[in-house]
C-alpha atoms as one frame of an Amber mdcrd trajectory, in Angstrom:
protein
  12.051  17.882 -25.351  14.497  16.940 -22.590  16.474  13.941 -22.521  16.606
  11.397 -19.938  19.315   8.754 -19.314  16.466   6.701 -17.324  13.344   5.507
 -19.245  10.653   3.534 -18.765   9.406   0.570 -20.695   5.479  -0.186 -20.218
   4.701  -3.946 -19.501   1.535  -5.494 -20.662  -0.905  -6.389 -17.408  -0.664
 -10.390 -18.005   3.392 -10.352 -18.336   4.237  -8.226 -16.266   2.398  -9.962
 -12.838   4.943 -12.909 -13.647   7.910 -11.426 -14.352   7.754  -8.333 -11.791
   6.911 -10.664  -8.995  10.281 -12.714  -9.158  12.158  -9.967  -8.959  10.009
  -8.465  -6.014   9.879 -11.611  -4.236  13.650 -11.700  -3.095  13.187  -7.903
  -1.339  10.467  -8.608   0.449   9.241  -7.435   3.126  11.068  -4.027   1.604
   8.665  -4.641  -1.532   5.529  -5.218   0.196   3.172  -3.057  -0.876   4.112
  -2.811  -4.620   4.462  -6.790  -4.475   0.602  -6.572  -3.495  -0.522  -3.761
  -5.160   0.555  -5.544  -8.769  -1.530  -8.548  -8.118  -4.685  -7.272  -6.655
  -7.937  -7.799  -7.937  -8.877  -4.237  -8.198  -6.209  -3.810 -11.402  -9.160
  -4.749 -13.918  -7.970  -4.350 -17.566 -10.858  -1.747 -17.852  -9.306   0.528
 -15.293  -6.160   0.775 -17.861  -3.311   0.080 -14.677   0.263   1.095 -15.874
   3.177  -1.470 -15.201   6.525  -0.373 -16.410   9.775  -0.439 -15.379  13.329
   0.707 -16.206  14.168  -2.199 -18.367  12.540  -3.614 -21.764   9.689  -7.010
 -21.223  11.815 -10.040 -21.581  15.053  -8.460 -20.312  16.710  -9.530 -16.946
  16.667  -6.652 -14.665  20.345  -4.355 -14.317  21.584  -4.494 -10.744  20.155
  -0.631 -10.176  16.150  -1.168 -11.781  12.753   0.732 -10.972   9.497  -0.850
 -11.203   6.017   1.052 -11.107   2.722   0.832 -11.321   0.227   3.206 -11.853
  -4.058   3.379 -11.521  -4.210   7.067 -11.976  -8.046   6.225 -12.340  -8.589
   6.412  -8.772  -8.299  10.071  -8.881  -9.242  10.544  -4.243  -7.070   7.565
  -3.172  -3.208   6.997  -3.762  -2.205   5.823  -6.895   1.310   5.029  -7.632
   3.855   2.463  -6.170   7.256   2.587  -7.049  10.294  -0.025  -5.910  14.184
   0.206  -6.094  16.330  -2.308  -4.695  18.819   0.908  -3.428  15.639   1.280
  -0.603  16.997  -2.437   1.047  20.147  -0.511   1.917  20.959   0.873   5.364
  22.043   4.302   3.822  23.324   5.445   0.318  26.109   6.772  -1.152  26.152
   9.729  -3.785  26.310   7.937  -6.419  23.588   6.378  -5.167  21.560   8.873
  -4.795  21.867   9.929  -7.974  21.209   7.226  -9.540  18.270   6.878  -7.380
  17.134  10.280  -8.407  17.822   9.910 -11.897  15.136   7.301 -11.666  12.439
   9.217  -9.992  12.282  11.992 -12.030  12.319   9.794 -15.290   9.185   8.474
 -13.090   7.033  11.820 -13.258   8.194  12.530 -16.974   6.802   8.871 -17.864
   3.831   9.717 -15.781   3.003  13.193 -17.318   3.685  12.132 -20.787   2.046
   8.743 -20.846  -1.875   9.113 -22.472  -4.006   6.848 -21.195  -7.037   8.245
 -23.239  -9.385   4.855 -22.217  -8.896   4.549 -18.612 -11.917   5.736 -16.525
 -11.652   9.756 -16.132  -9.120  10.319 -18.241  -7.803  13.616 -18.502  -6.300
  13.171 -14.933  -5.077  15.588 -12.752  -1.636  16.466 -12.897  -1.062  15.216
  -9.418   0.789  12.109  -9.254   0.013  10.657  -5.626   2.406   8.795  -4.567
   2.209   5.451  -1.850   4.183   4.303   0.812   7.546   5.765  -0.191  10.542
   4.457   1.251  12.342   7.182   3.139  15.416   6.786   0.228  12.735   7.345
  -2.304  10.501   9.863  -0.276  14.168  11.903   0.401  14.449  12.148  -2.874
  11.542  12.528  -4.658  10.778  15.822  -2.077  14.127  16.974  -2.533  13.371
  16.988  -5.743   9.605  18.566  -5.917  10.013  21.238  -3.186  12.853  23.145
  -5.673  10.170  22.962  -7.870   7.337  23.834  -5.618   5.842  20.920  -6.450
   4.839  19.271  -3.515   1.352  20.107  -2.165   0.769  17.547   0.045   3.149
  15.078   2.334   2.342  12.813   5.155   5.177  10.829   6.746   4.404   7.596
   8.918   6.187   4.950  10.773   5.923   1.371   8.641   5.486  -1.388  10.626
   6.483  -4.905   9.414   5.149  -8.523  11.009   4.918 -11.693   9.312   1.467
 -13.140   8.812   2.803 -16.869   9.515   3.814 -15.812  13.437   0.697 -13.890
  13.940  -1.517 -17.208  12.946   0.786 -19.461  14.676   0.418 -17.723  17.839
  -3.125 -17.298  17.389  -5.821 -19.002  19.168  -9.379 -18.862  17.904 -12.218
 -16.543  19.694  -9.037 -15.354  21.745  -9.972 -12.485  24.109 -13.155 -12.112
  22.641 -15.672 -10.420  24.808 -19.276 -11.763  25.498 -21.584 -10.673  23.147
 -19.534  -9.474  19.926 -19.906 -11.695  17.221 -17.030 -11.551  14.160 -17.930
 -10.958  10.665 -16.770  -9.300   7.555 -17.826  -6.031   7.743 -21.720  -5.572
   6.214 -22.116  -3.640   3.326 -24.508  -1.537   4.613 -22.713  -0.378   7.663
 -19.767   0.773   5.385 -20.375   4.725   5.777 -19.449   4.504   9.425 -15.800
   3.163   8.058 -15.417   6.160   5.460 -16.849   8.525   7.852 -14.397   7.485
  10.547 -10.964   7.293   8.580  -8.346   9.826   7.913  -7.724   8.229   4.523
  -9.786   8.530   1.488 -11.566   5.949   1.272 -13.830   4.642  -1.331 -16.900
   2.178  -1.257 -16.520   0.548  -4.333 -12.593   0.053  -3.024 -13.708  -1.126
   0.763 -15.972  -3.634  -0.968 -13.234  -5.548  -2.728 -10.741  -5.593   0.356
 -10.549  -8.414   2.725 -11.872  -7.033   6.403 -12.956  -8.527   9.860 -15.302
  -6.890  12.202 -17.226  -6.956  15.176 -20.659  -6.837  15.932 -22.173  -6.387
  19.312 -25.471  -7.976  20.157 -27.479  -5.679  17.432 -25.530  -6.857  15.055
 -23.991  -3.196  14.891 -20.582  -2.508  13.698 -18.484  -1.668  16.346 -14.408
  -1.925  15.436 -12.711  -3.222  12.479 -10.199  -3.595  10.235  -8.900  -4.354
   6.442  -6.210  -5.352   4.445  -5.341  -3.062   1.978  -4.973  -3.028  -1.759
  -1.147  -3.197  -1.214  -1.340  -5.733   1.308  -1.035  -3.638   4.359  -3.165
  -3.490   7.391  -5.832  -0.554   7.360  -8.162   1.129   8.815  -8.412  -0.493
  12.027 -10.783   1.261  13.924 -12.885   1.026  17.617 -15.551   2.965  18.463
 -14.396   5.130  21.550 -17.389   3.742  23.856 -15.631   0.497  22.857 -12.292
   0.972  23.871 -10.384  -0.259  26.395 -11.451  -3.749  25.826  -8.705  -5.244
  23.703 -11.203  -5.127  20.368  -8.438  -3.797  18.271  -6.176  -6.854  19.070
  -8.749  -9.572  18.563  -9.470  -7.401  15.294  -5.866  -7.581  14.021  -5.485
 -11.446  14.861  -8.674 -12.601  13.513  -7.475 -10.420  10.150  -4.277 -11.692
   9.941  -4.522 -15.205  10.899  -7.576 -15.614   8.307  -5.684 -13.974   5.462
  -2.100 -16.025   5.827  -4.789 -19.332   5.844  -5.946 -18.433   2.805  -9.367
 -17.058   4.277  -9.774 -14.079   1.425  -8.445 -15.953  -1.550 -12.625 -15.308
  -2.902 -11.527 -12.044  -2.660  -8.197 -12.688  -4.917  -5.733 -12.000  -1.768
  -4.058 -15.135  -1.215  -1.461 -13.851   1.663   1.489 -15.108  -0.872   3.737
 -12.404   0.241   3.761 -13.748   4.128   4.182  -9.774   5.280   1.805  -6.680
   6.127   2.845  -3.551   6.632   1.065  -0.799   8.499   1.580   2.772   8.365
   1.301   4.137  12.400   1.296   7.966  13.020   4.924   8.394  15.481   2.679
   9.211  19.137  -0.065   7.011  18.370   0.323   4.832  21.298  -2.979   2.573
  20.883  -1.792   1.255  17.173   1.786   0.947  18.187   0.447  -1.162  21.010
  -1.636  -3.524  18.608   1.691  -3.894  16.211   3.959  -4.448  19.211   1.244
  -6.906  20.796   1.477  -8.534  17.072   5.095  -9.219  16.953   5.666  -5.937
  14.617   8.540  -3.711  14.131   9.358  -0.176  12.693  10.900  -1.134   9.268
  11.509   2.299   7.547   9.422   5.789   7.610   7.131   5.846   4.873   5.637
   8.658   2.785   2.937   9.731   0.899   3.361  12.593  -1.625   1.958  14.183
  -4.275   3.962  16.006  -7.156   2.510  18.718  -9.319   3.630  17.249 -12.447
   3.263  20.513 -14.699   6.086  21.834 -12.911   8.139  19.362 -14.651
């Protein structure tokens, strides 16, 4: 077996939440979505979620750490978030970047070699999906894969950062809402119209559990929306095209945002604690820049989803 200099320590579910999320808190909004992600509702003990990082429980972190967690249950949606404080720099230096590699790879041999024989659907795939990777990480973790020929799927995105707390401040209720539209969380049985229509796996069970605003025209028919994501980003916004042109995805976004930084989801276990969403915007997409600009947002970083064929580590 091959030795690493990195390894990973697992973290038991109830110690980890508090002592990851002190660390996190300081790099926010860089550690956004695995700050989320840790504390979401969806992590039920039954799924078996993996928290681990690159130093022992009850140890203060080293100045270089990794933490990661893992629901490698949810075999169609992504699965694994992954934070380094080197990603909160402007650009690295060689040793840097190997240190930074050093640490992903020990990341896919912890992955591939950790049996999690009760978790639902267990064997998993080899393919370790990867979410919303910094560009330091993403760089390196492709780098990486490609010599390999391990990488069978990439998508890079432009994050977008706002703060919750701005958005609600500058809010004003029923703001630029048309006559007629009504908003709502969006109905359960009007949720195959919000799989059908996004480029992003999307799962029923998941959308259930996921704070989300929507509007209803006169028929009480679903016609735009949007939801905050497991990792605490804003997703799946979405207008029907016969319904565009009328400012529906802004009223969407404020209504979303304002309700979740007042505490308007906490039912749902998403309490807004963080103060920062993230969205991930296609570069070109001119209607969803628009919305984050008209929000207050900003491009932060490029962000990444990959997957990595573990068995050709």
């Amino acid at each position: 077996m091959v030795e690493h200099r990195v390894h990973f320590f697992m973290h038991p579910q109830e110690s980890a939440i508090s002592s990851f999320l002190p660390v996190l808190f300081p790099h926010l909004p860089h550690s956004n979505p695995i700050y989320n992600r840790l504390q979401a509702p969806h992590n039920l003990p039954s799924r078996h979620c993996i928290f681990a990082a690159t130093f022992p429980t009850s140890t203060n972190p080293p100045e270089c750490y990794t933490i990661l967690f893992a629901d490698r249950s949810r075999h169609l949606e992504s699965q694994i978030w992954i934070f380094n404080p080197l990603i909160a720099l402007p650009s690295l230096s060689t040793v840097q970047e190997q240190e930074l590699k050093a640490h992903l790879e020990a990341s896919i041999y912890f992955l591939k070699n950790t049996p999690i024989t009760e978790a639902p659907g267990w064997p998993f795939s080899p393919i370790l999906k990867y979410a919303c990777l910094h560009e330091h990480i993403s760089s390196a973790l492709f780098n990486m894969g490609t010599a390999k020929d391990a990488v069978p799927y990439i998508s890079r995105w432009n994050l977008w950062i706002l703060s919750t707390s701005s958005v609600s401040s500058n809010s004003k209720e029923g703001r630029g809402l048309p006559k007629g539209y009504t908003v709502a969380r969006v109905p359960e049985d009007q949720l195959d119209i919000v799989i059908a229509t996004s480029t992003i796996p999307r799962q029923a069970s998941t959308l259930l559990l996921l704070p989300s605003v929507g509007l209803l025209n006169e028929e009480g028919k679903l016609v735009a929306w949007g939801y905050i994501g497991i990792d605490g980003s804003f997703a799946t916004l979405y207008v029907l095209p016969d319904q565009r042109g009328k400012g529906l995805a802004s009223r969407v976004a404020v209504e979303l945002l304002t309700r979740l930084d007042r505490g308007g989801f906490q039912d749902l276990g998403f309490d807004g604690s963080s103060g920062w969403v993230h969205a991930d915007v296609k570069v070109g997409n001119k209607e969803s820049e628009g919305v984050m600009k008209s929000l207050g947002g900003s491009v932060g970083w490029e962000s990444s989803y990959m997957w990595i064929d573990s068995e050709k580590f």
